[in-house]
C-alpha positions as CSV (number, residue, x, y, z in Angstrom):
1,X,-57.7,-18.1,30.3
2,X,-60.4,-18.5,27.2
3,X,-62.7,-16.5,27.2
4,X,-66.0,-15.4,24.8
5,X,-66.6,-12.1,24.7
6,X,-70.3,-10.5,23.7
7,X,-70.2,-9.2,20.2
8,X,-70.4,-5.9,19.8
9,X,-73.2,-3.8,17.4
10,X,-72.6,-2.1,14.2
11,X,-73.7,1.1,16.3
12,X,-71.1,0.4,18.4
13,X,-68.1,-0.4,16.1
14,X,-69.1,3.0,14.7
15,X,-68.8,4.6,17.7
16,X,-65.5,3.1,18.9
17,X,-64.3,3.6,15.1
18,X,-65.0,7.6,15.5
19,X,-62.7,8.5,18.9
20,X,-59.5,8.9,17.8
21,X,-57.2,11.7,18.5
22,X,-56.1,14.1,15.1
23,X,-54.3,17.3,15.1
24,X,-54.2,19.2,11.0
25,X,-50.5,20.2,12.7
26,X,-49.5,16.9,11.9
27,X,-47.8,17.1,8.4
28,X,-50.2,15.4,5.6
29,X,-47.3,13.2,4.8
30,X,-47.5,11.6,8.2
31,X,-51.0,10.9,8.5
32,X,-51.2,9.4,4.7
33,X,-48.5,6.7,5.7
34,X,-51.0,5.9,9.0
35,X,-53.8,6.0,6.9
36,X,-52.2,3.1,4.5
37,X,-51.0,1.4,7.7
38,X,-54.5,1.5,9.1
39,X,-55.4,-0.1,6.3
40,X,-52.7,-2.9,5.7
41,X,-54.2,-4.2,9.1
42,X,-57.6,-4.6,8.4
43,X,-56.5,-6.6,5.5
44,X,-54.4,-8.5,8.2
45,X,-58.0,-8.7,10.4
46,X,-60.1,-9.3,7.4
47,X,-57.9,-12.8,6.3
48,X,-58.2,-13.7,9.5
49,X,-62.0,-13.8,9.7
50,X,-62.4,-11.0,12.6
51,X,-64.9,-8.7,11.0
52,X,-65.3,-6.7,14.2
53,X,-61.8,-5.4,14.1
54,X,-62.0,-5.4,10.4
55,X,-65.2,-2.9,10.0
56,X,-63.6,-1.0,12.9
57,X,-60.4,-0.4,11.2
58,X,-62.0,0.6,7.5
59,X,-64.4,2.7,9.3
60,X,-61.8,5.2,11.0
61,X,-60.0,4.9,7.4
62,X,-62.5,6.5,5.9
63,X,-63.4,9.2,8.3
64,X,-59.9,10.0,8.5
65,X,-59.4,10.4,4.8
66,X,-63.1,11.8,4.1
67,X,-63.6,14.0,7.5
68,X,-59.8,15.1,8.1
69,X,-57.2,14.7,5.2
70,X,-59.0,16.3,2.5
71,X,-59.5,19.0,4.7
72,X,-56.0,19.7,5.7
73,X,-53.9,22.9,5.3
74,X,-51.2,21.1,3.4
75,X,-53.8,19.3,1.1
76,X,-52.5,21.6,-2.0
77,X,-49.2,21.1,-1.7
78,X,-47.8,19.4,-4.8
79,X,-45.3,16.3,-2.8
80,X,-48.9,15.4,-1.1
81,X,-51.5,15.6,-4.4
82,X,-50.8,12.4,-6.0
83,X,-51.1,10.0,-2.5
84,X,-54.0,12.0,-1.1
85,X,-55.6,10.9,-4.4
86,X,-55.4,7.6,-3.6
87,X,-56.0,7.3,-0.3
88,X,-59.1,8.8,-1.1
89,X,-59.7,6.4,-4.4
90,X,-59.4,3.4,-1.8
91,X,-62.1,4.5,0.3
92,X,-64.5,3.2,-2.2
93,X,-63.2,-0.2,-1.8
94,X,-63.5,0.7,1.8
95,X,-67.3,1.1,1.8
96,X,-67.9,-1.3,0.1
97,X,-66.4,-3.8,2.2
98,X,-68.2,-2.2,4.8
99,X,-71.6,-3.0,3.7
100,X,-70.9,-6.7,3.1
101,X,-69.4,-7.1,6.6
102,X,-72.0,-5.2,8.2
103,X,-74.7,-7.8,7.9
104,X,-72.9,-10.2,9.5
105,X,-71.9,-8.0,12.5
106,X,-75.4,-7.2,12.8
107,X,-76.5,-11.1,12.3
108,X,-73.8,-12.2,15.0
109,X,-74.8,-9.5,17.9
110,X,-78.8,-10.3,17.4
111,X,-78.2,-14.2,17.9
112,X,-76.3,-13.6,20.7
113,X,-78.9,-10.9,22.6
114,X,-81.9,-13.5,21.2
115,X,-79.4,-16.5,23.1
116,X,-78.9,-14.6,26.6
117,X,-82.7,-13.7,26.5
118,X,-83.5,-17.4,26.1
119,X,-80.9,-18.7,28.7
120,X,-82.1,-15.8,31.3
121,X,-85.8,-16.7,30.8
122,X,-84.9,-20.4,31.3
123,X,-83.0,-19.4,34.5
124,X,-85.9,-17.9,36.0
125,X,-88.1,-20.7,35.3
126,X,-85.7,-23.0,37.1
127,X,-84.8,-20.5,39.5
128,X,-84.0,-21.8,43.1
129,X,-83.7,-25.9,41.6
130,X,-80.0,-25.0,41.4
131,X,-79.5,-26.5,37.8
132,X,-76.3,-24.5,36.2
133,X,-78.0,-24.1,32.8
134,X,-75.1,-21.8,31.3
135,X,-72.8,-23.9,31.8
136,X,-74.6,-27.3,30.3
137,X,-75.5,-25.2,27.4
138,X,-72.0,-23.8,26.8
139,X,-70.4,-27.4,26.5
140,X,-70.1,-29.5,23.9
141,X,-71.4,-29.1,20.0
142,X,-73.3,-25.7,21.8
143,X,-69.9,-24.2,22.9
144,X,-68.7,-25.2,19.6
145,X,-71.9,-23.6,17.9
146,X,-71.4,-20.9,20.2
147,X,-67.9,-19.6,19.0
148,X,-68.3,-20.1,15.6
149,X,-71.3,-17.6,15.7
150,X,-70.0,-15.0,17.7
151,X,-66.4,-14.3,18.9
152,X,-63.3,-16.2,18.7
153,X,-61.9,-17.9,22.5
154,X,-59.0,-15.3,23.0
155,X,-55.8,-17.0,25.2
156,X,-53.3,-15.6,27.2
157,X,-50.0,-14.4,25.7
158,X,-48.3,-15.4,29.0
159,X,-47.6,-19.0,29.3
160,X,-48.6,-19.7,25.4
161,X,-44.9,-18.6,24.4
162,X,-44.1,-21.9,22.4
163,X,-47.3,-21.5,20.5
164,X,-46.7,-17.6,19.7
165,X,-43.3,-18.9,18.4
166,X,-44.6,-21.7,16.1
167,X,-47.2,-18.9,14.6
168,X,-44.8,-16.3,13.9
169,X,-42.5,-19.4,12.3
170,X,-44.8,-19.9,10.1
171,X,-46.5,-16.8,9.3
172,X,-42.9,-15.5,8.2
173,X,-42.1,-18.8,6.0
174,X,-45.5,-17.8,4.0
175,X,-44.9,-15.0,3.4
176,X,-41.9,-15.6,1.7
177,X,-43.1,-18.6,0.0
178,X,-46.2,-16.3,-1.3
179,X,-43.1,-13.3,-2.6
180,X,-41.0,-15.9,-4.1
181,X,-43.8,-17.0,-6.0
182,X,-45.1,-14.0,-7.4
183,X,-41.7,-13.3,-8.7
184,X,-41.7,-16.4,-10.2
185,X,-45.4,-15.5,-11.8
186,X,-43.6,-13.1,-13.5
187,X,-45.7,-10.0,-11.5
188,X,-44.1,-6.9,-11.3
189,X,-43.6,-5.1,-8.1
190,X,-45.6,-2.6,-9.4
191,X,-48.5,-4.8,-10.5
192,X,-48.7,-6.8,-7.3
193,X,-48.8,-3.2,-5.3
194,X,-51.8,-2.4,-7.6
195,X,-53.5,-5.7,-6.9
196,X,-53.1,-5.9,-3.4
197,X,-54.5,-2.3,-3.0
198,X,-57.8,-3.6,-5.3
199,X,-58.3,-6.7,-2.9
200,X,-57.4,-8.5,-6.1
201,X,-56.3,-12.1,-4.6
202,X,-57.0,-15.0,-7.0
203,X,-57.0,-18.6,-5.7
204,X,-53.5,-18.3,-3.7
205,X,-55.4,-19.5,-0.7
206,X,-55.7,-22.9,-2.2
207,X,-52.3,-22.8,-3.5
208,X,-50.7,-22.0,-0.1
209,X,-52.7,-23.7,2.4
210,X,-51.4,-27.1,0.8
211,X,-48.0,-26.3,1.9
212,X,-48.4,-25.9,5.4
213,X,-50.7,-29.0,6.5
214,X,-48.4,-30.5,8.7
215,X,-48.0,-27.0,10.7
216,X,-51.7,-26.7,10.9
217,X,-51.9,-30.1,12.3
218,X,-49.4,-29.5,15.1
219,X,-50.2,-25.7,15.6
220,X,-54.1,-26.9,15.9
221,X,-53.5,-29.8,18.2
222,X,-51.5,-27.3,20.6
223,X,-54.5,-25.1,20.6
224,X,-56.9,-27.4,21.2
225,X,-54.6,-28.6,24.5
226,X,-54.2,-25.0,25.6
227,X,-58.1,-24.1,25.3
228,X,-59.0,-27.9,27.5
229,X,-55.9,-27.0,30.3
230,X,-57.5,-23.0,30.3
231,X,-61.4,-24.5,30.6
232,X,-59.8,-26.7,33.3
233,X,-59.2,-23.9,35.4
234,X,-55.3,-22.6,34.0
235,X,-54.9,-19.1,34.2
236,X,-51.6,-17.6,32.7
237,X,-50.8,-13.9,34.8
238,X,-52.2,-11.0,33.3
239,X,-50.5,-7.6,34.1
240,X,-52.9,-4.6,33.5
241,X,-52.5,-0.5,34.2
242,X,-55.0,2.2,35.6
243,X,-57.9,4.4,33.9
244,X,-58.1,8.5,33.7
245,X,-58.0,10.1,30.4
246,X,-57.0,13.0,28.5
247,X,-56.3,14.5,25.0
248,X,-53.3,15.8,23.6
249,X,-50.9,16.8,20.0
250,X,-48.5,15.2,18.2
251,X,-45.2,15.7,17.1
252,X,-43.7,13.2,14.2
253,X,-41.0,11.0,15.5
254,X,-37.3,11.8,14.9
255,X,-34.2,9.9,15.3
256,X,-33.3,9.1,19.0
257,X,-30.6,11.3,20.3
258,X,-29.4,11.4,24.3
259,X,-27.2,13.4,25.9
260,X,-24.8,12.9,29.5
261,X,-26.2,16.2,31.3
262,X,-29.9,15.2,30.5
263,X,-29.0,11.6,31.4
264,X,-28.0,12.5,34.5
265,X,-30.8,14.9,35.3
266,X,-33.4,12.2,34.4
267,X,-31.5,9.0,35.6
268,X,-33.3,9.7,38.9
269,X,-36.9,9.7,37.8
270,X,-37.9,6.0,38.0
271,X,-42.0,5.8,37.3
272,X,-44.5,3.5,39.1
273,X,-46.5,0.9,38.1
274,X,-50.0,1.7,38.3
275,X,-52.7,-1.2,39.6
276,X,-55.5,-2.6,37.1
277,X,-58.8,-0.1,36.6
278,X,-61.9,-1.1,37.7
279,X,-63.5,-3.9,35.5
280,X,-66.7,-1.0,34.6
281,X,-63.9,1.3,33.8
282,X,-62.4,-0.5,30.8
283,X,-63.6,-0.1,27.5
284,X,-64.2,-2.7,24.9
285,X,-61.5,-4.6,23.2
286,X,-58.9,-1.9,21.5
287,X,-58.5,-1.2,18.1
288,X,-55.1,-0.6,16.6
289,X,-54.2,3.0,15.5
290,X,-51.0,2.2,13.7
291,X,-48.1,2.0,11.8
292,X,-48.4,-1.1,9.3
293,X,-46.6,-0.7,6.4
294,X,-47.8,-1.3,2.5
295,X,-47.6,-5.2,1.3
296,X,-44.3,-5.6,-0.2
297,X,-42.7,-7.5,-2.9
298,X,-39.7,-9.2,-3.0
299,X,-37.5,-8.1,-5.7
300,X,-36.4,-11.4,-8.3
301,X,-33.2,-12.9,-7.9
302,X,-32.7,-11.7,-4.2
303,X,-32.0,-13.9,-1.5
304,X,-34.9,-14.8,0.7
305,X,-34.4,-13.8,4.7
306,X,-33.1,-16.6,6.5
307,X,-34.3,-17.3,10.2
308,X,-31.9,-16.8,13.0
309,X,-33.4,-19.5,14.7
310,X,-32.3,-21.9,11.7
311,X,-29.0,-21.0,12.2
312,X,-28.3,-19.4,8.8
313,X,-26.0,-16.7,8.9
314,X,-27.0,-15.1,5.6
315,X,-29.2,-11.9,6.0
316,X,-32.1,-10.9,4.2
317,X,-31.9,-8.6,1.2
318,X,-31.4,-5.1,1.2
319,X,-32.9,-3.2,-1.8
320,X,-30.1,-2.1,-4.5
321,X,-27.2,-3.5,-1.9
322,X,-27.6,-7.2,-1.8
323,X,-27.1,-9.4,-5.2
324,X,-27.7,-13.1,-5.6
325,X,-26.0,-16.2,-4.0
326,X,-28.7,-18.8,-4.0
327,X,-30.8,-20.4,-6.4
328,X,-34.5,-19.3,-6.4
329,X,-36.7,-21.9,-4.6
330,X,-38.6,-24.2,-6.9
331,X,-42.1,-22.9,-7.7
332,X,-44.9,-24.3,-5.6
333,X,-46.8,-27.5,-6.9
334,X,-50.3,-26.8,-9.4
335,X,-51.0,-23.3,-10.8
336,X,-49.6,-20.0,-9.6
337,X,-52.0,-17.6,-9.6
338,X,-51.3,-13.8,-10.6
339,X,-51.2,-12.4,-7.4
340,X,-51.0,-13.6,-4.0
341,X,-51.4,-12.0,-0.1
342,X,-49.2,-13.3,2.7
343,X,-51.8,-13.2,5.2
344,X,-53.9,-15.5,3.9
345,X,-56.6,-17.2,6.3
346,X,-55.8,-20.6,7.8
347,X,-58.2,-23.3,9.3
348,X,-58.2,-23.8,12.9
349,X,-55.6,-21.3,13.5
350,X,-58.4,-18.6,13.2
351,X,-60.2,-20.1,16.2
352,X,-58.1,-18.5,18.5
353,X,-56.6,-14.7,19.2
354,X,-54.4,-13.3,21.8
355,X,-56.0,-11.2,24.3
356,X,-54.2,-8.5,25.4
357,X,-51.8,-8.8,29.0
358,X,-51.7,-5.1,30.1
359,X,-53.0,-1.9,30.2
360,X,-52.6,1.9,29.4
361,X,-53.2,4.3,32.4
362,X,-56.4,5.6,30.6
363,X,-57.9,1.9,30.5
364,X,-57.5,0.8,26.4
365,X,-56.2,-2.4,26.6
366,X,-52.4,-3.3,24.7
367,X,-52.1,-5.7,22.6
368,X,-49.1,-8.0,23.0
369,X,-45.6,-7.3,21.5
370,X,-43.9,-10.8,21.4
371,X,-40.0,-9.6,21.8
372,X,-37.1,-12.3,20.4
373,X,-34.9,-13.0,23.2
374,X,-31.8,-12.8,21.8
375,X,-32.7,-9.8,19.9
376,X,-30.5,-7.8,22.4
377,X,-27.5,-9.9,21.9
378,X,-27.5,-9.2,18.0
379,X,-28.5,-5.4,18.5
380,X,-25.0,-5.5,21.0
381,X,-23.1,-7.6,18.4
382,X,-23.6,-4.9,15.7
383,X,-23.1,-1.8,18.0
384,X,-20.1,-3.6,19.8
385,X,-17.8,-1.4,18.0
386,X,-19.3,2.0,18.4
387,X,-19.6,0.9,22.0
388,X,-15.8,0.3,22.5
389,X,-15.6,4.1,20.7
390,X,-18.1,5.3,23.4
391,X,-20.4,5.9,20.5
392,X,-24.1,5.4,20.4
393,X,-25.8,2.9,18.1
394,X,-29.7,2.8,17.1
395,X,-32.1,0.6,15.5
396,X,-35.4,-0.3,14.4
397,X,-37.6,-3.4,15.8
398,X,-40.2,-3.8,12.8
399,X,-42.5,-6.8,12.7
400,X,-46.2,-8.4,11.8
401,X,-49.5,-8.4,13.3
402,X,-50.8,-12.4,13.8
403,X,-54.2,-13.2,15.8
404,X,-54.1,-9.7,17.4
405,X,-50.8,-9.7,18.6
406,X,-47.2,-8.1,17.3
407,X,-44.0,-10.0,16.4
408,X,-41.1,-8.4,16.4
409,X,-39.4,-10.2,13.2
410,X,-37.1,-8.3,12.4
411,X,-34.2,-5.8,13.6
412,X,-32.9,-3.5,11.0
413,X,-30.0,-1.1,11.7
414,X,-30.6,2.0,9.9
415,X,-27.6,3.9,8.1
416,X,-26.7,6.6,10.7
417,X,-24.1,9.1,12.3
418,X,-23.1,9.0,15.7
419,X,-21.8,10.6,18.7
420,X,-20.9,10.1,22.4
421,X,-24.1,11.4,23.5
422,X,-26.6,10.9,20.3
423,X,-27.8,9.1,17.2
424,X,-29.0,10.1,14.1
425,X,-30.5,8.4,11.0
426,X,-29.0,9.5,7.7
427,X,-32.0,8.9,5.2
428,X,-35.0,8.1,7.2
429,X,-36.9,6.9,3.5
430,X,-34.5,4.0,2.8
431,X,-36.2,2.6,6.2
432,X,-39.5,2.9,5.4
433,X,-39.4,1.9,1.4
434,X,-37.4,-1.3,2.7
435,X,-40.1,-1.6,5.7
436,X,-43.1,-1.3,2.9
437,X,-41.4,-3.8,0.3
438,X,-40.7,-6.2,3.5
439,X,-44.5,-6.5,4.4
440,X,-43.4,-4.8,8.5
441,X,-44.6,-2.5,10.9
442,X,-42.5,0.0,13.0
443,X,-43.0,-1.5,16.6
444,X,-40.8,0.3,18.6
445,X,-36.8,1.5,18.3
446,X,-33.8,0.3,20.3
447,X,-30.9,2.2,21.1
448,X,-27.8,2.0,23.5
449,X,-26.1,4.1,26.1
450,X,-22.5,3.5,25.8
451,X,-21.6,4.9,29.2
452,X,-24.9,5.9,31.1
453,X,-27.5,4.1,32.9
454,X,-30.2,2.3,31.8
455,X,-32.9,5.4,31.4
456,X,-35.0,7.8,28.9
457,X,-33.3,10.9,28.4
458,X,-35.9,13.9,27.2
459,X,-34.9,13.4,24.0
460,X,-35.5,9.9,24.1
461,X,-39.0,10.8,25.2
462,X,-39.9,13.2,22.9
463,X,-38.4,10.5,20.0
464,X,-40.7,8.2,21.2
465,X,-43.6,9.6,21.7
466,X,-44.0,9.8,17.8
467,X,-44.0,6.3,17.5
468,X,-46.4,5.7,20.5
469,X,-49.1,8.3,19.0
470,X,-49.5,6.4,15.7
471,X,-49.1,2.6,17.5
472,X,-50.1,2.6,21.4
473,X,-48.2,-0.7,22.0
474,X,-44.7,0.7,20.6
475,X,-41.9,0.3,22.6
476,X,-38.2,1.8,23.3
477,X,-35.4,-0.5,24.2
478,X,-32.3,0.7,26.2
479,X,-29.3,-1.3,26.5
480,X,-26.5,-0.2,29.1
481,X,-24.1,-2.5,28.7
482,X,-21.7,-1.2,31.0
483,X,-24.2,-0.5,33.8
484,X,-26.8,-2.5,36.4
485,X,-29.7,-2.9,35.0
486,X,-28.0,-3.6,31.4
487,X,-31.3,-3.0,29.7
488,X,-35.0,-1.7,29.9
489,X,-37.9,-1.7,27.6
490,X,-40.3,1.2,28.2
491,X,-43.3,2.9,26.9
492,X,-44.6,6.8,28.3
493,X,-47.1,7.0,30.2
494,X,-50.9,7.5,28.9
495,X,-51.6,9.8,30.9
496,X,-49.5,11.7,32.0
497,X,-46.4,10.8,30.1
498,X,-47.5,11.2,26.7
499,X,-49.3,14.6,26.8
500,X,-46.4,16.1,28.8
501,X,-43.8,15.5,26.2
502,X,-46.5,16.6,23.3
503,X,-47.3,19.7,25.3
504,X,-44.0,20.4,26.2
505,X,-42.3,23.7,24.4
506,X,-39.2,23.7,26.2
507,X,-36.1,25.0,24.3
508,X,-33.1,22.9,23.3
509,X,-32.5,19.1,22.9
510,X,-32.1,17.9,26.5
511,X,-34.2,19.6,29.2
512,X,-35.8,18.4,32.5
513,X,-39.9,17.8,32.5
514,X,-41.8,18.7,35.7
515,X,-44.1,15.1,35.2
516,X,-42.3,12.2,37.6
517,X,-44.4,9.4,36.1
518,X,-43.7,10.2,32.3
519,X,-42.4,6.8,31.9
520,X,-43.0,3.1,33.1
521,X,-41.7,-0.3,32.2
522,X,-43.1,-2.3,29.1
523,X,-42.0,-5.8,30.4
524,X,-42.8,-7.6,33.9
525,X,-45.6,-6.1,34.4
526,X,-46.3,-4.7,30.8
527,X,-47.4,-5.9,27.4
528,X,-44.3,-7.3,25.9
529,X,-43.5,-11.0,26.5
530,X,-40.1,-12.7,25.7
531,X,-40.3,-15.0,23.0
532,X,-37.2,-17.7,23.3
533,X,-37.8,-19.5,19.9
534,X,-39.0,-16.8,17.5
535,X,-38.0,-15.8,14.0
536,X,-35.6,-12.8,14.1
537,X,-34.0,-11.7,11.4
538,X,-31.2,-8.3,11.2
539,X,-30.4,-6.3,8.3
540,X,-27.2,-3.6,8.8
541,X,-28.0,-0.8,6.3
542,X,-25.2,1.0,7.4
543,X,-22.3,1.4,4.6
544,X,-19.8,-1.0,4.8
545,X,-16.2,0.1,6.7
């Protein structure tokens, strides 16, 4: 249901900001492209007025860059100079958007301690006349008064499904309507990149928020029924996980490979689902440690992705491998500025935030991966034909962060080799530069057993366990199609799961772990929730046969 939660202090942002696992083993490369991930979030956070999540985010960017990566063994190397460089140039910007948040942080949590000093002194002064001050005080213009000040009323991911579809809708039409129209400005890709890193935004806040009036309208009036149903006692299910904790390394994610011996050694393991932690136990509201990629551009001339839920067939542009078959859409009404950002606020919309639906073993709460429903039946169209050669087929779910929750958007099927019994990417950078220029994140991979049950191999554990490190919430889809269940959608373990596979030295590519647990399911209980009506677009990379 909605809920308010008690701001938190600069002191303790800072805190929070500074407890993050980092191992110098990790190559430089790898923790430069989190860094820049890190920070294409808190620009997401930042539009969307959450200056808790924003401050927290810039904060660990800059001790990661300033305490860690300059300090790295591969810090000389000549491939890693040039980014370091600016990663480090950026953290200027960074503190500096630290300081102005700051005050307001600050302003926030000492209202809010000054508030609950007041209502607790008025309590004891009408203690025992059985007058339920809290509540009076919280209705009305003072609730109003209340959320504005302080935090935003978080709902439940669960049971707001049509709502999370009509967001992601339109969150994925503006940003292509904010692309198109930078083309059309007659900024370079180049240029925009440079702008976007500077915070350099002009008045494309105006010019957008024109266009999508009628959305607001509707989005805001469903809102407003969801938080009066919630105060009026609806409560959505909320899945959660248990609390221990431990440290561990990290290896950088590969391509997912599985093998028929492995499969068959580990097809036996089935984890269990750990009960919710003790409300003390639970720390405050996570912060994302991710993978978001840089702000992209749209090259000019090239189609604009089409939404699956539209019915158009057409899929979005590839880089280099897709040319032109539709007219450019007609520049938006009144002045284009020179620059634009796709995750530009809105008005009521930024009222509200999902709260997250389950949680990792250790306690940290996940936030909510909305999945596409009939993302499994394209993923199967596309692979149908290495599946009827018994060969295996992988591919990437990528996808935006909107009022602190994850939409998978997009499934792109990497160029790749294949085998009976594994999968491999042939060149891993076409992914991400396509990712970057596309505005995604890397949420999770989703690959198929042609003629094996529904399971994580090892090596499907120790490829996923890359992608969990850098984004908590990531997820790994298996689709059996010949076998009962068909499909699963997992996550390791944290703990054990995860620091068994990054502790484990074991030689060769499929081995057997001594950890039962190592892996549990992501959806019913978990944090990923189907989504019937969302925008799903897939891009094949692979070379045409």
């Amino acid at each position: 249901m909605a809920s308010l939660a008690a701001p938190l202090s600069v002191q303790e942002l800072t805190d929070q900001a500074s407890k993050y696992e980092y191992n110098a083993y990790i190559p430089l490369r790898n923790w430069l492209r989190t860094a820049s991930m890190m920070h294409k979030q808190a620009q997401v956070y930042a539009a969307e007025g959450n200056d808790p999540q924003t401050y927290l985010l810039l904060y660990r960017h800059a001790n990661l860059i300033l305490e860690h990566l300059t300090n790295h063994p591969e810090r000389n190397n000549p491939e890693n100079r040039k980014a370091l460089s600016a990663a480090t140039a950026s953290v200027g910007s960074d503190i500096q958007t630290l300081e102005d948040i700051r005050p307001r942080i600050k302003k926030r949590h000492e209202e809010f301690q000054a508030r609950r000093k007041t209502q607790q002194k008025a309590l004891q002064s009408l203690e025992g006349k059985g007058v339920p001050l809290v509540s009076q005080e919280l209705e009305g213009p003072s609730r109003e008064a209340h959320r504005r000040s302080y935090e935003k009323e978080t709902l439940d991911a669960v049971g707001n499904q049509s709502l999370a579809a009509k967001l992601a809708q339109r969150e994925v039409k503006r940003r292509d309507a904010a692309r198109r129209s930078i083309r059309q400005a007659g900024v370079s890709e180049e240029e925009e990149s440079e702008r976007r890193t500077g915070g350099v935004w002009g008045d494309w806040e105006k010019e957008l928020r024109h266009q999508s009036v009628e959305v607001d309208g509707d989005l805001s009036a469903q809102l407003q029924e969801v938080a009066r149903m919630q105060q009026n006692g609806y409560q959505a299910p909320n899945y959660s996980r248990p609390y221990s904790q431990t440290s561990s390394s990290y290896h950088y994610p590969s391509v997912p490979h599985q093998g028929q011996q492995e499969r068959r050694t580990d097809a036996h393991s089935q984890p269990p689902v750990p009960a919710r932690p003790p409300k003390e136990l639970l720390p405050p509201p996570y912060d994302p440690f991710a993978i978001p990629p840089a702000l992209p551009p749209k090259p000019h001339g090239q189609l604009t992705p089409r939404l699956l839920s539209e019915q158009q067939p057409q899929p979005p542009p590839i880089p280099g491998k897709y040319t032109d078959s539709a007219p450019s859409a007609p520049p938006l009404p009144g002045k284009i500025p020179p620059t634009a950002r796709a995750d530009t606020p809105t008005t009521d919309l930024d009222e509200f935030t999902f709260k997250p639906a389950a949680y990792l073993e250790n306690g940290a709460p996940l936030r909510t991966i909305f999945l596409p429903t009939p993302l499994r039946h394209h993923f199967l169209k596309a692979a149908s034909t290495n599946t009827r050669l018994n060969l295996e087929t992988c591919g990437m779910l990528c996808g935006i962060l909107k009022n602190n929750a994850l939409f998978i958007t997009r499934l792109v099927i990497p160029a790749q080799t294949s085998t009976s019994d594994t999968c491999e990417m042939t060149n891993e950078s076409d992914l991400f530069d396509y990712c970057d220029k596309e505005e995604l994140m890397v949420l999770g991979w989703i690959h198929t057993h042609p003629s094996q049950t529904c399971f994580m191999s090892s090596r499907d554990l120790h490829t996923h366990v890359g992608y969990q490190v850098m984004m908590p919430e990531s997820i790994a889809i298996v689709c059996a199609p010949s076998k009962s269940p068909s499909w699963g959608c997992f996550r390791l373990t944290d703990p054990p799961g995860k620091q068994a596979i990054l502790g484990c030295s074991k030689p060769g590519i499929f081995h057997p772990h001594d950890v039962d647990n190592i892996y549990t399911e992501a959806l019913k209980p978990g944090h990923v929730v189907e989504l019937d009506n969302g925008p799903l677009d897939v891009v094949d990379m692979r070379p045409k046969r």
